[in-house]
C-alpha positions in Angstrom: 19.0 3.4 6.6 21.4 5.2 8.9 20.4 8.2 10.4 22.9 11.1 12.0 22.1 11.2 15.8 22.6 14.9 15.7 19.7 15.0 12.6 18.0 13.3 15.3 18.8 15.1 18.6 17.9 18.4 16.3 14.8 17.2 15.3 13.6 16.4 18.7 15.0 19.9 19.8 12.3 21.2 17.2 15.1 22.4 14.5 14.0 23.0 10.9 16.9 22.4 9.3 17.5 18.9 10.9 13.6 18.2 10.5 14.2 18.6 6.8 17.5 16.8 6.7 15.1 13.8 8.2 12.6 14.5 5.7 14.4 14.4 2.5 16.1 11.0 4.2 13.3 9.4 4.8 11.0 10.7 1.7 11.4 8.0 -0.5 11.0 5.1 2.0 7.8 6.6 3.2 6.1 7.3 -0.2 6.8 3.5 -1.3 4.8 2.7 1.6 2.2 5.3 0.6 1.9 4.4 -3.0 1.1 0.8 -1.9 -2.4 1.9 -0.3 -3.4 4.8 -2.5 -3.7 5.4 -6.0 -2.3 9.0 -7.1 0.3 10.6 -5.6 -0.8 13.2 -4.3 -3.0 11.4 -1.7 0.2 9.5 -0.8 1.9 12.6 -0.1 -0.9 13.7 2.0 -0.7 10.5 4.1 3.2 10.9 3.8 3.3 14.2 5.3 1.1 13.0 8.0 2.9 10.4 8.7 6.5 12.2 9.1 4.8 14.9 11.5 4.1 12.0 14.3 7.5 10.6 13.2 9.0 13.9 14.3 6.7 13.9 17.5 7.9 10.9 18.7 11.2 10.6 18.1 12.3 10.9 22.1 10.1 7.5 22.3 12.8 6.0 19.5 14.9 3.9 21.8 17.3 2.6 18.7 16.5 -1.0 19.6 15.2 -2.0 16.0 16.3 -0.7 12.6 15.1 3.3 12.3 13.3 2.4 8.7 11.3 -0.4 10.7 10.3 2.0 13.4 9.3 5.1 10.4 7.6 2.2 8.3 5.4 1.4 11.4 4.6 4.4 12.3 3.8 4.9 8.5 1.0 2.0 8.3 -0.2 2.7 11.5 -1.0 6.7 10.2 -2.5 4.8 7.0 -4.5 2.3 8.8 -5.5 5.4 10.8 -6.6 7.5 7.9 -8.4 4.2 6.9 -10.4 4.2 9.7 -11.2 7.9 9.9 -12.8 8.0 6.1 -13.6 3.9 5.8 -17.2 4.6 5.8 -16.8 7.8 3.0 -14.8 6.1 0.7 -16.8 2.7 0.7 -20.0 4.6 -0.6 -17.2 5.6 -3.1 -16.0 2.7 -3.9 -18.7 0.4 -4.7 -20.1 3.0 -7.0 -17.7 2.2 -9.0 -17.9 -1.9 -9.1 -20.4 -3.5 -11.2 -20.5 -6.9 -12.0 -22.4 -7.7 -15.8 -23.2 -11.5 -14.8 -20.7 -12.8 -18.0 -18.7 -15.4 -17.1 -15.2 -14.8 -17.7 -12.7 -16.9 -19.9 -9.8 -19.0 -18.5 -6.7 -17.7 -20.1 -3.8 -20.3 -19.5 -0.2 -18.9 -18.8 2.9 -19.8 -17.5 3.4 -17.3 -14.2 7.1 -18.3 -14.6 6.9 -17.0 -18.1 5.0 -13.3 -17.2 7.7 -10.9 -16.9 6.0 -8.4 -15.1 7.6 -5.4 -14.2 7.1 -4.0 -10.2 5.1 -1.2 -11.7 3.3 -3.1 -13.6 2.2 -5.4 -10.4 1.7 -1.7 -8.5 -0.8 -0.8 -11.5 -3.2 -4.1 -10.8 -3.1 -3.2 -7.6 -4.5 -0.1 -7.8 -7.3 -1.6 -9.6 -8.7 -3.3 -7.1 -11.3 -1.7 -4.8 -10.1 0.2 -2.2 -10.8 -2.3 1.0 -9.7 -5.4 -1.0 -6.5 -3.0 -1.7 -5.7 -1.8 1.6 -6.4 -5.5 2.9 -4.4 -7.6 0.4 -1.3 -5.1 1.2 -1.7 -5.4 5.0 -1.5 -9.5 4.4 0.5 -10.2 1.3 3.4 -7.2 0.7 3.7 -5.7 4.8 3.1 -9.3 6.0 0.4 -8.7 8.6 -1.8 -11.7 9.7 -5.5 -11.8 9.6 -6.2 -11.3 12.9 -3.5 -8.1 12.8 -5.5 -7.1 10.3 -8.6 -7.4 11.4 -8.0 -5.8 14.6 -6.4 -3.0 13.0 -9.1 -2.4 10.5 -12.3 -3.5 12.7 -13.3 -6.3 10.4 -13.5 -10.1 11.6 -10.4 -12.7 10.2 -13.2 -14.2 8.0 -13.7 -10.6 6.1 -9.9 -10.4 5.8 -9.6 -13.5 4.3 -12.6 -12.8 2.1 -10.4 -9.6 0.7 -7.7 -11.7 0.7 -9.0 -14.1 -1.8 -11.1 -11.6 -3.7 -7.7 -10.1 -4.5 -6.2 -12.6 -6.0 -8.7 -14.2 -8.0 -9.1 -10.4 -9.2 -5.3 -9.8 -9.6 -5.4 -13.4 -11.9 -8.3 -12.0 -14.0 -6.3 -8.8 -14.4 -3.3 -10.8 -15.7 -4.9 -12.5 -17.5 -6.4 -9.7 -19.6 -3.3 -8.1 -20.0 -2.0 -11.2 -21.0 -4.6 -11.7 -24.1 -4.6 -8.1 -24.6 -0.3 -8.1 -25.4 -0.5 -11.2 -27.6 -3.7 -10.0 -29.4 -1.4 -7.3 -29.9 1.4 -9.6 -31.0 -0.7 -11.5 -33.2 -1.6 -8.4 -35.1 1.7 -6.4 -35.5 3.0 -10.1 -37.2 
């Protein structure tokens, strides 16, 4: 992503035009990163928007020394980890409202991964399913590439919790899959 030095230089000057030249730029990189830690859109716009107004802020501290899209992608996570923080406690009452576990065991379905064509949305939908702090950890480690201890750090948790979500994810991501998997050839079987 290249951006105009004189978008840039206007921004910093406080110009509204070049602050929404920036905007519509960078909207679309931004809310990918958005839509990987919330669920709607709207809430991803809402951290969006956030997000671009400390952009905007600091860009006199943007020395051009790494890629522009790395610095407004970090700047991005940091406002989400942020938000995180702020409303962790709120939205964990909230979230484990909503988990319940029935004590059934649950049935191995055996599939090929090589043979799953899932589609990136698709992926993005099982994601969303999981609870919110397994979410927001599993995207810190496995998509943004963040280690434990990063993560742990950023989020106030110890490396063991983050590998806990970690692992929770994916065993839940597999069962989702899975499911998804019977469910489409359950459907196959009956349209034959």
């Amino acid at each position: 992503m290249e951006v105009n030095q004189d978008i840039i230089d206007g921004c910093i000057a406080n110009k509204r035009k070049a602050q929404f030249a920036l905007y519509k730029q960078c909207y679309s990189i931004l809310l990918s990163v958005c839509l990987r830690y919330e669920n709607n859109k709207e809430d991803a716009e809402f951290l969006l928007n956030q997000g671009f107004l400390k952009i905007v802020t600091k860009l006199n501290s943007f020395k051009g020394d790494r890629p522009f899209e790395a610095w407004i992608r970090r700047i991005m996570i940091n406002t989400i980890i942020d938000d995180y923080r702020k409303y962790s406690k709120e939205k964990s009452i909230i979230q484990f409202k909503d988990i319940q576990h029935d004590g059934t065991e649950n049935e191995w379905v055996e599939y090929n991964a090589a043979d799953l064509d899932f589609e990136a949305e698709e992926l993005l939908g099982f994601i969303n399913k999981l609870p919110t702090e397994s979410k927001k950890v599993f995207v810190l480690y496995a998509v943004d590439g963040y280690a434990h201890k990063e993560i742990a750090e950023m989020l106030n948790i110890s490396d063991g919790t983050s590998k806990w979500h970690v692992s929770f994810a994916r065993k839940k991501l597999r069962e989702l899959i899975a499911q998804s998997v019977e469910q489409e050839s359950k459907r196959a079987a009956g349209s034959l």
